[in-house]
Structure formats: C-alpha cells, structure tokens
C-alpha positions in Angstrom: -27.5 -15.4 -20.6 -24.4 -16.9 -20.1 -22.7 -14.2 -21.8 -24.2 -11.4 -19.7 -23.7 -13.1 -16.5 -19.6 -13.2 -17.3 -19.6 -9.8 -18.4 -21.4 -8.6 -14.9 -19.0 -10.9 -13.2 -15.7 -9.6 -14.7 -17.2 -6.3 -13.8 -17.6 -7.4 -10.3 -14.5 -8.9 -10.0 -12.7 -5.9 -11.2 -14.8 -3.9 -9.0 -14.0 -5.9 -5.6 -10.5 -6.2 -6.7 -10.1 -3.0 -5.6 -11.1 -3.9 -1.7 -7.5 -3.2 -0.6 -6.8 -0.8 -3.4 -7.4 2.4 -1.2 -6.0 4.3 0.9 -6.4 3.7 4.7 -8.4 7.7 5.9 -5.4 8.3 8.1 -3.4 8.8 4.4 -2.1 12.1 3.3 -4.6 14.8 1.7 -4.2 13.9 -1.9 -2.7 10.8 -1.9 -3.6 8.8 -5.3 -3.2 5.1 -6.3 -3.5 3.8 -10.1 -3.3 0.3 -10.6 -4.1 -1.9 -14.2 -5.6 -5.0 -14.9 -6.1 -7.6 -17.4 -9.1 -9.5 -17.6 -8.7 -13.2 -19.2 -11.3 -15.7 -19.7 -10.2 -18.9 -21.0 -6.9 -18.1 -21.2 -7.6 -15.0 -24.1 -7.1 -11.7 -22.7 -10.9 -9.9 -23.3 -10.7 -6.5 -21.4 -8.5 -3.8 -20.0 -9.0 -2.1 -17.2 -7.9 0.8 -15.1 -8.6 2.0 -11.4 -8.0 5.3 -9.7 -8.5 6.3 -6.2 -7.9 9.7 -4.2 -8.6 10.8 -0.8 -8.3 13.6 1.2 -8.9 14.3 4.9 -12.7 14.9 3.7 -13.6 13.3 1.0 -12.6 10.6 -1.9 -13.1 10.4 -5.6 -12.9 6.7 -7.3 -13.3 5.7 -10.9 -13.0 2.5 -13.0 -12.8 2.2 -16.4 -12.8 -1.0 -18.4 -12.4 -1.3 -22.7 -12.5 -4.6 -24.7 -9.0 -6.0 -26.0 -8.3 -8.0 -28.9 -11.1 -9.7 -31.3 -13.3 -10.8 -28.1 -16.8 -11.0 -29.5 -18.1 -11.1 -26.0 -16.7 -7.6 -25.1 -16.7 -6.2 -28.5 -17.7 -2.9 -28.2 -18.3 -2.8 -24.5 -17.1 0.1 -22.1 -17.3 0.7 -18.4 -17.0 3.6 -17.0 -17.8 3.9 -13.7 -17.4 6.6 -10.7 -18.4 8.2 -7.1 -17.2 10.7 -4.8 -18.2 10.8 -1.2 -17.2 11.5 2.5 -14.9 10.9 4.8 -16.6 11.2 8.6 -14.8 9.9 11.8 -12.4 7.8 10.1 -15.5 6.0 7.6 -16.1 6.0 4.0 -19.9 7.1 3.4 -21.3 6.8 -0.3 -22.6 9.8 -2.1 -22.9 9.9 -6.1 -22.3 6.8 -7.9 -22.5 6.5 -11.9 -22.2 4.0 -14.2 -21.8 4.8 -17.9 -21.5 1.8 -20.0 -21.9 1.3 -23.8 -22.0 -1.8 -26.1 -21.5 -1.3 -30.2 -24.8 -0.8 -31.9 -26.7 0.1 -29.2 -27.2 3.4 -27.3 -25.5 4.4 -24.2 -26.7 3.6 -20.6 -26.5 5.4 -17.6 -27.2 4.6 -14.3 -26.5 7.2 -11.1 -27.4 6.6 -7.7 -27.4 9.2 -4.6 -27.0 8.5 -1.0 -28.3 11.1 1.8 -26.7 11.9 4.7 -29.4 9.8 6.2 -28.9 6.7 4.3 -31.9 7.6 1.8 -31.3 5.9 -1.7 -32.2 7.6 -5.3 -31.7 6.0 -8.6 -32.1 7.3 -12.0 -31.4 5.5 -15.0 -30.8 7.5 -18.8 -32.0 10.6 -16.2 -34.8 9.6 -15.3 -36.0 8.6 -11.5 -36.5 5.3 -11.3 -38.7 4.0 -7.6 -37.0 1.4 -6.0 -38.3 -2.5 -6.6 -39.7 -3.5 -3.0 -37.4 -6.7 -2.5 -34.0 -4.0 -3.2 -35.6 -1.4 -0.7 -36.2 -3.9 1.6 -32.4 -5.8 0.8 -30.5 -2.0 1.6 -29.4 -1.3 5.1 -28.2 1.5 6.8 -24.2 0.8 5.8 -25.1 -0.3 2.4 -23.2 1.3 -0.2 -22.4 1.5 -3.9 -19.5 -0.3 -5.1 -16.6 2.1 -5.4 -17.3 3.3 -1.6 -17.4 -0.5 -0.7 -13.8 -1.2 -2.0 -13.1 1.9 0.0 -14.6 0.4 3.1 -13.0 -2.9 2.5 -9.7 -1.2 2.6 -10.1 0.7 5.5 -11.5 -2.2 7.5 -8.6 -4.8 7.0 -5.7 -3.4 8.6 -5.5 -5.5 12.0 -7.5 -8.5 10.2 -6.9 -9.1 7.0 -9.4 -11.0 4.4 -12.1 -10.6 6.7 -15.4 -8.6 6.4 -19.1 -8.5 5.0 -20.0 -5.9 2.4 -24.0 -4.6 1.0 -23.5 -3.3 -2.0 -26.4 -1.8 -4.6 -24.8 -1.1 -8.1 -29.0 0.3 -9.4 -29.4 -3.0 -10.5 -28.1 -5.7 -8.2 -27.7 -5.7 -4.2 -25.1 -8.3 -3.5 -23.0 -9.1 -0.6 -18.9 -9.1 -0.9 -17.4 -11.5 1.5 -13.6 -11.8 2.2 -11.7 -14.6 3.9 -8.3 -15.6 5.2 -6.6 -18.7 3.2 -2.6 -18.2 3.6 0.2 -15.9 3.4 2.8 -16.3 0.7 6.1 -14.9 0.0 6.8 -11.8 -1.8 10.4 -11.8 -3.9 11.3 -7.7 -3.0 11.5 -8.9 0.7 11.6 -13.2 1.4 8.9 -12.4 3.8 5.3 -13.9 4.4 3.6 -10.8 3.8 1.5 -11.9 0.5 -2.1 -12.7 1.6 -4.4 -15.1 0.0 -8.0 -14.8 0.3 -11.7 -16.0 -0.6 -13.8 -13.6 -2.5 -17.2 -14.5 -2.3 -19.7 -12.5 -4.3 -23.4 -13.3 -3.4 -26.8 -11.9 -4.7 -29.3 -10.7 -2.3 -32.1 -8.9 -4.6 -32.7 -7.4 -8.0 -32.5 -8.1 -11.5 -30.1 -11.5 -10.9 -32.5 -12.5 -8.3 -35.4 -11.6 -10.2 -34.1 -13.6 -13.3 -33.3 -17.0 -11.0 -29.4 -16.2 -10.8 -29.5 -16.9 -6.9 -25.3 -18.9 -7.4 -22.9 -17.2 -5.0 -19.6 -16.8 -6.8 -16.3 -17.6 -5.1 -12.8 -16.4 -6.3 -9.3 -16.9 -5.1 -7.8 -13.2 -4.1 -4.2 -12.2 -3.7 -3.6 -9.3 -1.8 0.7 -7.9 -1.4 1.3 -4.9 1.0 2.7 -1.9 -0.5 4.4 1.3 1.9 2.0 4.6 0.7 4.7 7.9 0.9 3.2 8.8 4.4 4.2 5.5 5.7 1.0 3.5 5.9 1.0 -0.4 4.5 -2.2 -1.2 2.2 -2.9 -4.4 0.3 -2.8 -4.3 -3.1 -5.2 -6.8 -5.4 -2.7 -8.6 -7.5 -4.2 -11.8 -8.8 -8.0 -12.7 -8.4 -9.1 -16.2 -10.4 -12.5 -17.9 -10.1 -15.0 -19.6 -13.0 -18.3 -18.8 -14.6 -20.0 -20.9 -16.8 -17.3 -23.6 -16.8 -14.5 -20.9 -18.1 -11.8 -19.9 -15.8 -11.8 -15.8 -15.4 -8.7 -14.4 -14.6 -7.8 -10.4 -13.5 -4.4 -9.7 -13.2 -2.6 -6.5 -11.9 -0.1 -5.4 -14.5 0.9 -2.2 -12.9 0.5 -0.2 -9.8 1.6 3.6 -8.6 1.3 5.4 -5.5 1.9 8.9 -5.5 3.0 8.3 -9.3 5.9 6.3 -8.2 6.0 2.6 -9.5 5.8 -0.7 -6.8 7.6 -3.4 -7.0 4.8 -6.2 -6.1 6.5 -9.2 -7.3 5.9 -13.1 -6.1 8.6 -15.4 -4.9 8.4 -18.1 -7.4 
C-alpha cells in the first residue's frame, strides 16, 4: 500500500508541478515549454521526468512522461506516459482527450482515456473498453472539472494577478481530487536580486474514487516554488522549480533540472 500510494503521489506531484508551467492563452501560436525533473525520495533519486506543453490561439497539446532511474525497486520498471489535447475558448482551457499509458515490468500495459464533451459530459474507458462511471465520482465532477494536464493549464492561466491562489477538480479515471495553491513568500532569484521567486502550498486532497474507496481520505501538503520566466512574446509565467512534501514518513522531492521556452535555455537560478 504504501508503495502504491508514493508512486500515485510522485505522479501527482509531477503532475501539479506543472500548474504554472503553461503558457498564459494570450501566448504566441506555437509557443512550446519543456522543462525536466527529478524525482527523489529519501534522498535517492527514483524517477525522471519530462513535460511538454504547446498552445496555439485554439487549442493545446500537453504530455508527461516519467521512467524509473537508478536501482529503485519501487519504480523498477514503471513508466508514465501521459497526454491531452483540448480547447482554447474565450481566453479558458477546456479538457478534451486525456490518456494515460502506464506500464510496470512483468505485468501488461494499462491504459486509461477519458473524453470531455463540449457539454461537460464525461467518458472513460480503460484497456478500450467503456467503463460507467462509480456514482460517488459522477456525483464528485462539476461542470469545470477537468483532467489533469488541462488543470495545470488552468492553474497557469488563472495566476497572473494572484499568485499561489486557486481550487482545482481534477478526475485522472481513477481519482477525483482537489489541487489547492497558496501564497507563503517571495524569495530572491540570483539572475536579477529581485523578490520575484514565489513560495507556495500545494495541497492535494481526495474527493472520490479508488483512494476514497480504499480509506485513503489524507490530504497531502507540499511546499512549491514557483520563479518567473519572460516567454519570447513578452509574457511572464511561473515556472515549478522545487516542490518537497512527505509520504509515508519519507521526504519526496521533484526538482527542475532544465527548462526551455521556444528551445532557448532559462536561467532560473536561486540567490543562495
């Protein structure tokens, strides 16, 4: 149990870690963002990670992809793969098809995909076949639910004039959780000597489905750090750097070790 429970959690870390990975809908057609990431758990370095972003004035396609590193027995074999593509309408992000491919060694392949309407109706089908919708998850979504690569995309666009702030539902065809942000502090950033480094709460909470269902009712809190980077049309976005929180008594740790816009490399170091 435990085991499973920090696997989901280092994929929902890496997940909400992208929150102010995006690009605001005001960016140029085309504009792309590629950052990496480490995942750590007690200090060993257990996964690698990689997220990749693009929007034009109509649309967006997201992806995250996640591979075990070093000897870890508790990723050994693992891979993430996960992707949507949806609309851009009046300045929002609305959800369309969201997979997720995942695989662990000696056992087959997974798949879950999930379509949104235009009307906000919800479809899940899992290895291809459609699966109904448990009563307590149909009864958990709302009308601005979304899966979780179109809520990092509405996290980004909705911090701009505040921040850290904001309450997400997500469904990922298993889970329906709330993502919660919240202001801490600013910090320093090294390429300038100015405040502009944020420091939030990440606060991931389960509402309904297989967690729920199992007893795993814990919210999970995280400490986020978020530095502004200039996009090539001008715009400011916050980029994830740091996120560190615990599971099961072990510290979890995702750190940005790279980040592009446009293909061009940013400088997002920390004053020390």
């Amino acid at each position: 149990m435990a085991q499973r429970r920090i696997q989901s959690s280092c994929a929902t870390v890496l997940i909400a870690a992208g929150a102010a990975l995006a690009l605001p809908a005001t960016a140029q057609a085309g504009s792309v963002l590629d950052i990496a990431y480490t995942v750590d758990v007690a200090g060993a370095t257990v996964l690698n990670a990689q997220y990749r972003t693009e929007i034009n004035a109509n649309g967006f396609e997201s992806a995250l992809f996640g591979k075990p590193s070093g000897g870890s027995d508790m990723f050994a074999g693992y891979k993430m793969n996960l992707s949507a593509t949806g609309r851009v309408t009046g300045g929002k992000f609305l959800p369309g098809i969201y997979a997720n491919d995942r695989k662990k060694k000696g056992k087959k392949a997974k798949t879950t995909d999930i379509t949104w309407s235009s009307a906000g109706e919800v479809a899940v089908a899992y290895k291809d076949e459609p699966m109904p919708l448990p009563p307590a998850v149909a009864a958990a979504l709302r009308k601005n639910s979304s899966d979780p690569l179109t809520a990092i995309l509405k996290m980004a666009n909705s911090q701009q004039d505040k921040p850290c702030s904001g309450k997400y539902r997500v469904y990922d065809g298993k889970d329906v959780f709330d993502l919660s942000l919240a202001f801490q502090k600013n910090f320093t950033l090294a390429s300038t000597g100015n405040g502009d480094g944020l420091e939030c709460r990440l606060t991931w909470t389960p509402v309904a489905g297989v967690a729920v269902d199992r007893g795993e009712t814990d919210a999970e809190s995280y400490a986020l750090s978020l530095v502004p980077v200039k996009l090539s049309s001008g715009k400011l976005m916050h980029v994830p750097m740091q996120i560190v929180g615990k599971n099961k008594g072990m510290t979890v740790t995702v750190s940005a070790s790279s980040v592009t816009v446009d293909g061009q490399a940013v400088n997002t170091s920390q004053s020390q």
